[in-house]
PyMOL commands that place a pseudoatom at each C-alpha (Angstrom):
pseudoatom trace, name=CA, resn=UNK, resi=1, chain=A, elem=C, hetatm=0, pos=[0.000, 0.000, 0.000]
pseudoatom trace, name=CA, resn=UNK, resi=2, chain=A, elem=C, hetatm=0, pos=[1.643, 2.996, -0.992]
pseudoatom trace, name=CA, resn=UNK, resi=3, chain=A, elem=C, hetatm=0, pos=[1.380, 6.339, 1.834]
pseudoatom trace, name=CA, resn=UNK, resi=4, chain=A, elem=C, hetatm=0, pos=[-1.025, 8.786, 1.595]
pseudoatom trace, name=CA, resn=UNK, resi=5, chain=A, elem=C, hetatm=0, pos=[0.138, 12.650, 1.605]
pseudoatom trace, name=CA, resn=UNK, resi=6, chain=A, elem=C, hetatm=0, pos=[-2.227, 14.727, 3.275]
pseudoatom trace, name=CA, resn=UNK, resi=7, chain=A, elem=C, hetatm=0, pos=[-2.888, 18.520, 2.863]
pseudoatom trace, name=CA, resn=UNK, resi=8, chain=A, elem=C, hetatm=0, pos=[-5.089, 20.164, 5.793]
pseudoatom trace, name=CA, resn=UNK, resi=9, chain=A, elem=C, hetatm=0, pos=[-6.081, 22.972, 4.789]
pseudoatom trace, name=CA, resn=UNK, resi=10, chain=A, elem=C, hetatm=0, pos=[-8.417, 26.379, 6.060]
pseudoatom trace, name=CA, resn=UNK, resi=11, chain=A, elem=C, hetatm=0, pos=[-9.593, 29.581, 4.212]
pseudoatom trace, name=CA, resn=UNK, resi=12, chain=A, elem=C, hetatm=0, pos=[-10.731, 32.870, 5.418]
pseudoatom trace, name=CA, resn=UNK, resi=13, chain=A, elem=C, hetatm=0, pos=[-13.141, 34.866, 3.311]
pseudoatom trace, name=CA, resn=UNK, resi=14, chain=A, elem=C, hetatm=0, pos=[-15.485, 38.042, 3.220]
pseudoatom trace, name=CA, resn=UNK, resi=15, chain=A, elem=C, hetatm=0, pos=[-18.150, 35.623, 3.848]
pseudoatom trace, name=CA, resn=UNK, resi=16, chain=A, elem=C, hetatm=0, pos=[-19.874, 32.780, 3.610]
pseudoatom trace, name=CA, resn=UNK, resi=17, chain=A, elem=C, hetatm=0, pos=[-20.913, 32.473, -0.134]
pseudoatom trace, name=CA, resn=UNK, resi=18, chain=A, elem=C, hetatm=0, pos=[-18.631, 31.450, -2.907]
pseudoatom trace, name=CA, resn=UNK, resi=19, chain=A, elem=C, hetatm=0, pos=[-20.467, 33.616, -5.461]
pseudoatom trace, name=CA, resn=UNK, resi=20, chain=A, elem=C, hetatm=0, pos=[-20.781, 36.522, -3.829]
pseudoatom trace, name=CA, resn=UNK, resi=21, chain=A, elem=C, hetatm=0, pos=[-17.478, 36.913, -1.297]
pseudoatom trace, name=CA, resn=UNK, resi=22, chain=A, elem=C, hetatm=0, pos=[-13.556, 36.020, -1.887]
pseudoatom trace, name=CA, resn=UNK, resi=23, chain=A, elem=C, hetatm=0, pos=[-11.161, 34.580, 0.289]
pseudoatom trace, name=CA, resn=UNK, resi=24, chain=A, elem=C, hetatm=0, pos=[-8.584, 36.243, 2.338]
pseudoatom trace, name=CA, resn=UNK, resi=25, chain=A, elem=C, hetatm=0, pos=[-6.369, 33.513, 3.667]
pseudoatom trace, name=CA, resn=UNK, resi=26, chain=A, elem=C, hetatm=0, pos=[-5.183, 30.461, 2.522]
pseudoatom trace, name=CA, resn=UNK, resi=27, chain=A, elem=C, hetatm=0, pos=[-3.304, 28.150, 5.403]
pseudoatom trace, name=CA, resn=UNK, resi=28, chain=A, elem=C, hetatm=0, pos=[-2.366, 24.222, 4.699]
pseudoatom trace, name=CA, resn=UNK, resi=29, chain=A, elem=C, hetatm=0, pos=[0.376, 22.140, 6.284]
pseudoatom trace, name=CA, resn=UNK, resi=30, chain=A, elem=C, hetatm=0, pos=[1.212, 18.646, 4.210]
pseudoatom trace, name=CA, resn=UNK, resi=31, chain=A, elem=C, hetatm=0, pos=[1.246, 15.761, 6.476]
pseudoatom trace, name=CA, resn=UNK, resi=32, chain=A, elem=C, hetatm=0, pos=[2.983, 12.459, 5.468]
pseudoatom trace, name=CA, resn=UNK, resi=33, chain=A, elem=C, hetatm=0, pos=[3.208, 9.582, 7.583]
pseudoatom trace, name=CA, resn=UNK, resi=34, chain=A, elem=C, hetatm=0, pos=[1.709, 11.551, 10.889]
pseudoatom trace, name=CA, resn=UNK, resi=35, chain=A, elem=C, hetatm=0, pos=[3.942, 14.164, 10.244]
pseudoatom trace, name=CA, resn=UNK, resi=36, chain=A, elem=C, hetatm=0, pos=[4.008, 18.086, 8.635]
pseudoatom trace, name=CA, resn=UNK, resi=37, chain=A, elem=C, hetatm=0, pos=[6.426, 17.967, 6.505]
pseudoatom trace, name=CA, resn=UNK, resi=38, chain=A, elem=C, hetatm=0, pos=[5.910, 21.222, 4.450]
pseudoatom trace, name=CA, resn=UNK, resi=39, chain=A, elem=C, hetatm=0, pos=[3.418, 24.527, 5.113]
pseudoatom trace, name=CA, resn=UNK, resi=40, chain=A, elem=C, hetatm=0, pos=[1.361, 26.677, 2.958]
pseudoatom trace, name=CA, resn=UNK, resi=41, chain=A, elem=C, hetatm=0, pos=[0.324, 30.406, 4.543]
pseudoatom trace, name=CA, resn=UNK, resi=42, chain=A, elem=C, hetatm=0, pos=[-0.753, 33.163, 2.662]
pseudoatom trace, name=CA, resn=UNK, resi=43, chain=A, elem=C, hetatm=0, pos=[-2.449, 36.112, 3.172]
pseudoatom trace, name=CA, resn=UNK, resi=44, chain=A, elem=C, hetatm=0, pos=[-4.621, 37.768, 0.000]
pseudoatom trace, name=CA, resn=UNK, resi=45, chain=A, elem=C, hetatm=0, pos=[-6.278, 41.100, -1.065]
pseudoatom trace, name=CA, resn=UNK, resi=46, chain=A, elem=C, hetatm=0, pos=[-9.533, 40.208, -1.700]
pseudoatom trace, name=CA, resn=UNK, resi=47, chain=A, elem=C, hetatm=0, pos=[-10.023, 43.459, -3.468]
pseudoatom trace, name=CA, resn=UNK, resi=48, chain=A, elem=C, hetatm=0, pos=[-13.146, 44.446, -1.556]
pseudoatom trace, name=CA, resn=UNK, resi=49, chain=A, elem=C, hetatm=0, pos=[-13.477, 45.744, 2.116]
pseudoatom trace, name=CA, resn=UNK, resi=50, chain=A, elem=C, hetatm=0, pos=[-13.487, 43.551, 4.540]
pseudoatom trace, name=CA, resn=UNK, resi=51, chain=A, elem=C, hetatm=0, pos=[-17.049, 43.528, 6.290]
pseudoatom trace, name=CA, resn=UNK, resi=52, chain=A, elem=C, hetatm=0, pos=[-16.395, 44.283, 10.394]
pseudoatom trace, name=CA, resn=UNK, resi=53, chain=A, elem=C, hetatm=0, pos=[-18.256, 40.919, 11.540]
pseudoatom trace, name=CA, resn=UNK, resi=54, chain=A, elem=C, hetatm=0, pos=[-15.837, 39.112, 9.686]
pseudoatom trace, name=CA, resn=UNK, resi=55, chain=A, elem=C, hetatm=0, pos=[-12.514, 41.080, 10.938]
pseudoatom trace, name=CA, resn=UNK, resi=56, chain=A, elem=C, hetatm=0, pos=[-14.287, 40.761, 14.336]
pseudoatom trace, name=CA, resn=UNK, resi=57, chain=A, elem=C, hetatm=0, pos=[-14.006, 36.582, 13.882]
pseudoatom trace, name=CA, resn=UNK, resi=58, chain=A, elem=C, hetatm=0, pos=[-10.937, 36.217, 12.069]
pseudoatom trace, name=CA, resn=UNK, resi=59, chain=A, elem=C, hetatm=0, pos=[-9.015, 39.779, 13.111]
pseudoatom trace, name=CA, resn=UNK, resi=60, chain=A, elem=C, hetatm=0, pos=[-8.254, 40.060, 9.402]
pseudoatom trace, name=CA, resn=UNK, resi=61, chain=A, elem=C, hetatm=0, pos=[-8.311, 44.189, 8.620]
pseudoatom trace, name=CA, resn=UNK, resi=62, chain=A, elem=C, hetatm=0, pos=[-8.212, 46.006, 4.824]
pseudoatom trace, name=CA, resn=UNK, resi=63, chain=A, elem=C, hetatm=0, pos=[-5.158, 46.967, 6.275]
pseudoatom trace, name=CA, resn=UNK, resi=64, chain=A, elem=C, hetatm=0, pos=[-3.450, 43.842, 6.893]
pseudoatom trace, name=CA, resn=UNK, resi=65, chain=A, elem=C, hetatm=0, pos=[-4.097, 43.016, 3.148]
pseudoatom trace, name=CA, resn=UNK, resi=66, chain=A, elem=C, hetatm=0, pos=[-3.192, 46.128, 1.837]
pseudoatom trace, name=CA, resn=UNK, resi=67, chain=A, elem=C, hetatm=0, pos=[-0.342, 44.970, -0.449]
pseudoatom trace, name=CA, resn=UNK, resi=68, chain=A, elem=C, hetatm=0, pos=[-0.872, 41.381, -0.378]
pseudoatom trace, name=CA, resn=UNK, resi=69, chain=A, elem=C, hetatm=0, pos=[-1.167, 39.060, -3.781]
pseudoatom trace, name=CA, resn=UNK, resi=70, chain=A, elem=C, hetatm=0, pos=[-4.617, 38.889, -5.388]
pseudoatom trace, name=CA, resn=UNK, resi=71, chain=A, elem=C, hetatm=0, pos=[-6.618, 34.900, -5.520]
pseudoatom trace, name=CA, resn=UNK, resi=72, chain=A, elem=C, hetatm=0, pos=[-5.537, 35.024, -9.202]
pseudoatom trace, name=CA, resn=UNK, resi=73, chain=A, elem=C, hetatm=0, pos=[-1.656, 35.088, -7.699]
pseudoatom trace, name=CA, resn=UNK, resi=74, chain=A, elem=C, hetatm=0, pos=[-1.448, 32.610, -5.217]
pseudoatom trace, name=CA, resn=UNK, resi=75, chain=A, elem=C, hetatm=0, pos=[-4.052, 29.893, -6.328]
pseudoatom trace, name=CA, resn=UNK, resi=76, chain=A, elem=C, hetatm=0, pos=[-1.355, 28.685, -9.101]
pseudoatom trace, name=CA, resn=UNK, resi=77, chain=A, elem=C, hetatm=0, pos=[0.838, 28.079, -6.074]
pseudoatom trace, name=CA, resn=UNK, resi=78, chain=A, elem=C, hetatm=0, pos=[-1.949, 26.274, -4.155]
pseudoatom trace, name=CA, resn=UNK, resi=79, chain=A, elem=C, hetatm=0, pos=[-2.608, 24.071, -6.597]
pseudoatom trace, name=CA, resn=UNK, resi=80, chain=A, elem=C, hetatm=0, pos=[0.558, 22.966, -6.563]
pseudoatom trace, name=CA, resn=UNK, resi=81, chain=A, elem=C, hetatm=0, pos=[1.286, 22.557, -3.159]
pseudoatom trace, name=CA, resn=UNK, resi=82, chain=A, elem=C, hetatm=0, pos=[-1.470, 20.459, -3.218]
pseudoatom trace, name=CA, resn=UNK, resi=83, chain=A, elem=C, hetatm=0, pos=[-0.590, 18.235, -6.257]
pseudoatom trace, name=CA, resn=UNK, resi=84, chain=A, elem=C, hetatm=0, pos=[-0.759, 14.027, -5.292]
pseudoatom trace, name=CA, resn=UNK, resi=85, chain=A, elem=C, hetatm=0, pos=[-2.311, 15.097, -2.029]
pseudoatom trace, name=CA, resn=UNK, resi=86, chain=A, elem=C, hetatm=0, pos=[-5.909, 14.330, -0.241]
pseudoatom trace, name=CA, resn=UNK, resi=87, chain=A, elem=C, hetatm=0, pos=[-6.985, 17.774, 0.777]
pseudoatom trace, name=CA, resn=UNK, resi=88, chain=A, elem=C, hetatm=0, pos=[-8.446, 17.748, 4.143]
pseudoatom trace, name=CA, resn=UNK, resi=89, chain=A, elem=C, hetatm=0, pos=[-10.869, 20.601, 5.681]
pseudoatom trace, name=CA, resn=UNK, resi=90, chain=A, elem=C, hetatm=0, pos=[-13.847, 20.825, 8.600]
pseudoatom trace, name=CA, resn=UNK, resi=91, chain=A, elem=C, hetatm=0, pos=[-16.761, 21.572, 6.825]
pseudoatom trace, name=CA, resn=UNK, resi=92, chain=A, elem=C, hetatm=0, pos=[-14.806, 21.133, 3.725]
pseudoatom trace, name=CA, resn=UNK, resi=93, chain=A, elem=C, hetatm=0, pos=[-17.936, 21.321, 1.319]
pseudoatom trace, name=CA, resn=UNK, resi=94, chain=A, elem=C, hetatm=0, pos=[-17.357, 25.361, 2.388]
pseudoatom trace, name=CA, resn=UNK, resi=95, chain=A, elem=C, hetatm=0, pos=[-13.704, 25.473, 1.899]
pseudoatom trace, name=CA, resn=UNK, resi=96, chain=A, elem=C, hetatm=0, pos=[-13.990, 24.059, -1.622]
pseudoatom trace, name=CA, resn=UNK, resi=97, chain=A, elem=C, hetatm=0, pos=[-17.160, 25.688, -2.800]
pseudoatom trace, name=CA, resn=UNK, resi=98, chain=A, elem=C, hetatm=0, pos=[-14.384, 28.511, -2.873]
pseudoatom trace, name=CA, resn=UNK, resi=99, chain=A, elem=C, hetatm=0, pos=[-11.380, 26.472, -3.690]
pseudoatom trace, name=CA, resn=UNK, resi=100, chain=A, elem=C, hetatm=0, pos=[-13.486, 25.302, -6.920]
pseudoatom trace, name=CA, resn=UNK, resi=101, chain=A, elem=C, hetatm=0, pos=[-14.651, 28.540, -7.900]
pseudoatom trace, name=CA, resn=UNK, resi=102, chain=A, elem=C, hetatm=0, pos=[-11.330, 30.549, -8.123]
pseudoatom trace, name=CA, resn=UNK, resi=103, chain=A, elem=C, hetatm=0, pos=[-9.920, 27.690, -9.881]
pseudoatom trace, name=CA, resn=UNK, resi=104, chain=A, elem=C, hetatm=0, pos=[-12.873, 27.513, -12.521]
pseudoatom trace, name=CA, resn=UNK, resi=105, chain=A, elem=C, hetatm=0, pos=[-12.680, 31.118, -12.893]
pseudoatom trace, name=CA, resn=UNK, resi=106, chain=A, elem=C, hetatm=0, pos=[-9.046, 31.003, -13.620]
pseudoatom trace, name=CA, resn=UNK, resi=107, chain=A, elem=C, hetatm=0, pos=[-9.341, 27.742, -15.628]
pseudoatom trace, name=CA, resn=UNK, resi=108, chain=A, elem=C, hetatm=0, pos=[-7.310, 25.518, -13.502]
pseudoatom trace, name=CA, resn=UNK, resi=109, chain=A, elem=C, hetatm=0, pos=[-7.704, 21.870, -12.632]
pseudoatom trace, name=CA, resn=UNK, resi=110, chain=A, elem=C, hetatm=0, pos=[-8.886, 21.482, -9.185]
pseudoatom trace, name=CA, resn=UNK, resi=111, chain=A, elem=C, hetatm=0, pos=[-9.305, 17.885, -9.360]
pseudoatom trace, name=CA, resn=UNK, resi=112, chain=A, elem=C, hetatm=0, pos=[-8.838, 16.234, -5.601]
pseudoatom trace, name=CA, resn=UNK, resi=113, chain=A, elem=C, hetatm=0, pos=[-9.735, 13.526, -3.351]
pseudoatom trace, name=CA, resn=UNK, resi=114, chain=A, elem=C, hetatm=0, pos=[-11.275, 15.649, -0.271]
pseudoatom trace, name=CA, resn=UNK, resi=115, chain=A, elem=C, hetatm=0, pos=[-11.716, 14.404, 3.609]
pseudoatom trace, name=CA, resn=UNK, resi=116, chain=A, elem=C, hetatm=0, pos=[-14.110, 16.521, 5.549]
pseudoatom trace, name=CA, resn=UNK, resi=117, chain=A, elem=C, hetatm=0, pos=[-13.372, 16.243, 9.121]
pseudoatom trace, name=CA, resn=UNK, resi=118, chain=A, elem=C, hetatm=0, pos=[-16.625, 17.132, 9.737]
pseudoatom trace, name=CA, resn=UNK, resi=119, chain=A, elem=C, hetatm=0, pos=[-18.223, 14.045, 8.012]
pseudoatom trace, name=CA, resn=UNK, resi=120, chain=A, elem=C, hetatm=0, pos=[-15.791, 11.739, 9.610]
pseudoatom trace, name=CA, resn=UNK, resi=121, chain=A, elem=C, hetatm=0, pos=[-17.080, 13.288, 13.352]
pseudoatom trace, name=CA, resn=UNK, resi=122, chain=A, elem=C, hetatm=0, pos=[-20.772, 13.489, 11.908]
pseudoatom trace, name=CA, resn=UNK, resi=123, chain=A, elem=C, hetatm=0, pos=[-20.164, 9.374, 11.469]
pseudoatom trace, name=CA, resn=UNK, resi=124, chain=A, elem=C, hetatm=0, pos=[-17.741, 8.081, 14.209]
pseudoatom trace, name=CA, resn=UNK, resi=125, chain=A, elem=C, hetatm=0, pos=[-19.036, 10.655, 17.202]
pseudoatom trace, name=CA, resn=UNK, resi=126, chain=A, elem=C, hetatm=0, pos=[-22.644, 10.900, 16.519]
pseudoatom trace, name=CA, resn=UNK, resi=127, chain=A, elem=C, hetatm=0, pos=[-22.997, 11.023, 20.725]
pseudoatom trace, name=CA, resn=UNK, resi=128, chain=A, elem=C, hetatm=0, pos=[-21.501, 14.587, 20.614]
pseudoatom trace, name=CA, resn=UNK, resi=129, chain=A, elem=C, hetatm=0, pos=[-24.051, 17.444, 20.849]
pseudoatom trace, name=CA, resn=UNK, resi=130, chain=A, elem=C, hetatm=0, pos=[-22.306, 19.019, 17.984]
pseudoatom trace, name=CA, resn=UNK, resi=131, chain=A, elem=C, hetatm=0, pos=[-19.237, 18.631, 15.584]
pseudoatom trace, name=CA, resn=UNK, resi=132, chain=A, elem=C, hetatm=0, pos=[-17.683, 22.143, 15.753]
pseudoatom trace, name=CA, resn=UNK, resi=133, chain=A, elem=C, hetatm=0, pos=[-13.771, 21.774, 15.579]
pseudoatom trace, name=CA, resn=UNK, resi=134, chain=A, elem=C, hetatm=0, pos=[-13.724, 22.483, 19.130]
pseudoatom trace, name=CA, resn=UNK, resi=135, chain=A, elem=C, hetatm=0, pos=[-16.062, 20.093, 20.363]
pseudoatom trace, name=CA, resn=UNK, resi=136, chain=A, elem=C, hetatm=0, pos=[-14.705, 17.335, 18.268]
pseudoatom trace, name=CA, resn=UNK, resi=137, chain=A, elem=C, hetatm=0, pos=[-11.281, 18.295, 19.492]
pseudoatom trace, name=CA, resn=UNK, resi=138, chain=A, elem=C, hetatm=0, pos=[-12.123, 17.874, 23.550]
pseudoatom trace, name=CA, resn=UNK, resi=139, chain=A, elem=C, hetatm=0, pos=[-13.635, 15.018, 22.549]
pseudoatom trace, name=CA, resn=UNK, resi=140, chain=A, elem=C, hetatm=0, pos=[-10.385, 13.168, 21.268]
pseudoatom trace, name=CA, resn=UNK, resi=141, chain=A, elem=C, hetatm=0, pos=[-8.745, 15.115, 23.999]
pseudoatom trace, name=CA, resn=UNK, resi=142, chain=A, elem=C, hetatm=0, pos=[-6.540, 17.636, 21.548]
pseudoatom trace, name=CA, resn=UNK, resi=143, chain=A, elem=C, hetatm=0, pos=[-5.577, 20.859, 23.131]
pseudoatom trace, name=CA, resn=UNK, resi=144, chain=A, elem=C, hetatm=0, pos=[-6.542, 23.493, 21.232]
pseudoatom trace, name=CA, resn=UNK, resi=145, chain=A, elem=C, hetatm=0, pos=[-5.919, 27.311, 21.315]
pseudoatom trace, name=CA, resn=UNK, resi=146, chain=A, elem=C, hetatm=0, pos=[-7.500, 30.110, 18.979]
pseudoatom trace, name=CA, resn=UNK, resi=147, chain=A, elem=C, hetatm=0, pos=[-5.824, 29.148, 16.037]
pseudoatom trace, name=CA, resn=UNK, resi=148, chain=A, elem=C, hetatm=0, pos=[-8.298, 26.618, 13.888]
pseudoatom trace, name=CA, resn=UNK, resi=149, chain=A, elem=C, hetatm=0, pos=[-5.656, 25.522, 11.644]
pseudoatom trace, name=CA, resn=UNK, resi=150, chain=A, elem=C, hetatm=0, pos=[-3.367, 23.840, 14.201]
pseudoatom trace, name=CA, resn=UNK, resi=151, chain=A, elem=C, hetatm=0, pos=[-6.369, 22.369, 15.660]
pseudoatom trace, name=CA, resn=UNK, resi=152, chain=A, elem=C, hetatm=0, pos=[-7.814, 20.649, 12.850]
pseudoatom trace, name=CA, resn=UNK, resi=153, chain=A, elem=C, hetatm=0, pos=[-4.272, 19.259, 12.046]
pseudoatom trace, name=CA, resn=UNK, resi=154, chain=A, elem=C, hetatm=0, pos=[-4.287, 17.574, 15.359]
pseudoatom trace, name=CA, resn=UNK, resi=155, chain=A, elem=C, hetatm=0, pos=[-7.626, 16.539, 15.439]
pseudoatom trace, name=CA, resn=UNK, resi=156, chain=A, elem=C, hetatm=0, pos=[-7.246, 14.883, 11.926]
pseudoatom trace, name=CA, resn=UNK, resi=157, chain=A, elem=C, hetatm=0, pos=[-3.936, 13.272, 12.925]
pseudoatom trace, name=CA, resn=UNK, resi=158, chain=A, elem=C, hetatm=0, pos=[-5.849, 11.637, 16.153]
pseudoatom trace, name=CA, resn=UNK, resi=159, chain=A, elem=C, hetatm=0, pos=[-8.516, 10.466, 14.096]
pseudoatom trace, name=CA, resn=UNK, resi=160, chain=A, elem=C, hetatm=0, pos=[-6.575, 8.711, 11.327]
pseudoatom trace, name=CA, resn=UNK, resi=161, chain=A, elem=C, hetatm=0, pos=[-3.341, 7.948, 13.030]
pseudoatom trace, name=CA, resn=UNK, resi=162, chain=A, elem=C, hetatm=0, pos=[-4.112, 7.382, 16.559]
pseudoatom trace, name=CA, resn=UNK, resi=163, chain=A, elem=C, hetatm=0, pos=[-7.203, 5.806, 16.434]
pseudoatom trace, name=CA, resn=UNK, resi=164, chain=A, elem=C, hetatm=0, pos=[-7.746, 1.584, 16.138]
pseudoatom trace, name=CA, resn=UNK, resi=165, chain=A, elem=C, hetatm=0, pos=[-7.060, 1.181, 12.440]
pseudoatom trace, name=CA, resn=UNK, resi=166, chain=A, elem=C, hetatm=0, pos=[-10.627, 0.652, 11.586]
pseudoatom trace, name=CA, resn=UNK, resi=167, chain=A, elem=C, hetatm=0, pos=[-12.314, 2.016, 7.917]
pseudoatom trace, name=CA, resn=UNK, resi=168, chain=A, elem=C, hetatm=0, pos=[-12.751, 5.603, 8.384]
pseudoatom trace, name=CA, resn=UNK, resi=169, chain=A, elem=C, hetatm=0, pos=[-14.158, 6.857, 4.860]
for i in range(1, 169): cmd.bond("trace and resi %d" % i, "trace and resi %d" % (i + 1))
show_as sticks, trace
zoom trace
């Protein structure tokens, strides 16, 4: 059986609809064997103000973008990062919707095998009252801080590495 590469990924965006708002953040570490081997950050000028609701969530200002590459910039780079890999989010139907959209706007092959952490909690932890990140996380006993992306790295490395090796997808 040949290993998996894995790339967890999270986005930040003006909203919460891939037609009408753009993303402002792309973060993904690649994780082979249990492992990050490689990371992925970048900020990105969404070229529209950033509504105050959403600065007050993710404490991403106009001001902090001011400068930064455009979506049509980085996604190239993305891609690529992501090449061979499964591409793994929490909610990951949102992360995509975005993902996909950029890339079919730009005309690039977005073509990947996707885990959604959210799923995998939805199926193996149906007794929780919810599956936010941060439930899901106390659950399996990962520490987690204010930063999702770190979080959702070690709550997917529990689930598929440090759980009884039995079918998870």
């Amino acid at each position: 059986m040949s290993k998996k590469t894995y790339v967890v990924f999270d986005i930040e965006t003006t909203g919460i609809s891939a037609a009408h708002h753009k993303i402002t953040e792309i973060g993904a570490v690649k994780i082979e064997d249990g492992v990050i081997t490689e990371e992925f950050h970048q900020l990105i000028d969404p070229g529209v103000p950033v509504p105050w609701r959403i600065t007050e969530i993710t404490g991403i200002t106009d001001e902090l973008l001011a400068g930064q590459p455009t979506i049509g910039e980085v996604l190239p780079f993305f891609i690529d990062f992501c090449t061979d890999c499964i591409l793994v989010a929490h909610n990951a139907s949102f992360d995509m919707s975005f993902i996909r959209s950029c890339a079919t706007e730009q005309r690039l092959d977005c073509t990947f095998e996707v885990v959604d952490t959210l799923s995998l909690a939805r199926k193996h932890f149906p007794m929780l009252e919810n599956h936010q990140l941060n439930t899901v996380a106390n659950h399996l006993g990962v520490e987690h801080n204010d930063h999702h992306m770190m979080t959702l790295v070690k709550v997917f490395i529990k689930i598929i590495f440090q759980t009884k090796r039995r079918q998870l997808f």
